[in-house]
C-alpha positions as CSV (number, residue, x, y, z in Angstrom):
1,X,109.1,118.0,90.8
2,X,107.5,119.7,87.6
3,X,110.7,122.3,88.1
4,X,112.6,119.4,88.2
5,X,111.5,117.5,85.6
6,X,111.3,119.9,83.1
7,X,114.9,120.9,83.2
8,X,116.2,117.1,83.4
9,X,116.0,114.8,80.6
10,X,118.0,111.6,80.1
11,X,121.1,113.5,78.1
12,X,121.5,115.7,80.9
13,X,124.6,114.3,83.3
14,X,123.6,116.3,86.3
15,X,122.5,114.6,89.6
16,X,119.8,115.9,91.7
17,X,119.5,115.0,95.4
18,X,117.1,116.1,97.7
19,X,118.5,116.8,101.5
20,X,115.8,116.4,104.3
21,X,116.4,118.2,107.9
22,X,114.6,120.5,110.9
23,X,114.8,124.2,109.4
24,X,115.3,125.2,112.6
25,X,119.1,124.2,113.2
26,X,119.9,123.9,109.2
27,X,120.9,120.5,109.7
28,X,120.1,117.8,106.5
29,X,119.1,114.2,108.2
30,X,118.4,112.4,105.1
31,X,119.2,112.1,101.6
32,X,117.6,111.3,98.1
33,X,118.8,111.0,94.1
34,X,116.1,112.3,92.0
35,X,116.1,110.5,89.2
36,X,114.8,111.3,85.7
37,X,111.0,111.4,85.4
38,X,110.5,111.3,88.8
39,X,106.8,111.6,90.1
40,X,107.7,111.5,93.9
41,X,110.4,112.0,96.0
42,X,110.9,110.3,99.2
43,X,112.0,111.2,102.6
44,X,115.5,109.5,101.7
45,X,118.0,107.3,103.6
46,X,119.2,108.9,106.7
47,X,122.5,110.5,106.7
48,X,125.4,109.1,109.0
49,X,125.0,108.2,112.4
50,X,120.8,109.6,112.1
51,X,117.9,107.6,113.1
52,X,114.5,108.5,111.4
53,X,111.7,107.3,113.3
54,X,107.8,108.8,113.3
55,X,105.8,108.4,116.2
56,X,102.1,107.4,116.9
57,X,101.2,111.0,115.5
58,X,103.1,110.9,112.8
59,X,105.9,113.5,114.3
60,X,108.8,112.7,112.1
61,X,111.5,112.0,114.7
62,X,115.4,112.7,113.9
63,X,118.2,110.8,116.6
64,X,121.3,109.2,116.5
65,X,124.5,108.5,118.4
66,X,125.0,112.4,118.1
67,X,122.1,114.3,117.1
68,X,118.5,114.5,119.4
69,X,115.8,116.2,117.6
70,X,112.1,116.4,117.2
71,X,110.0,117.8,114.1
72,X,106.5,118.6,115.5
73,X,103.7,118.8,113.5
């Protein structure tokens, strides 16, 4: 974010987003605008046909009608 922020200001007409997936198979599940000022960024909304879920441990889960993954940690 402090990279972010201190290249954005609110003249500047560029949109940031923020893509979320498993590194493993380069695959983005989610999807965010940063907006100007921004102090967090969250996970985002999930990208077509994805399900987010996160289990008792807090193991972000990635699913859908197409896609069956698992982020461990």
């Amino acid at each position: 974010l402090h990279l972010i922020n201190s290249v954005r200001h609110s003249d500047c007409p560029t949109r940031i987003f923020d893509v979320y997936g498993i590194t493993e198979v380069s695959d983005w599940a989610t999807v965010v605008e940063v907006h100007d000022r921004a102090i967090t960024i969250t996970l985002g909304e999930p990208i077509d046909d994805t399900e987010i879920t996160v289990d008792h441990k807090r193991r972000i889960l990635i699913g859908g009608s197409r896609r069956r993954y698992g982020l461990l940690g």
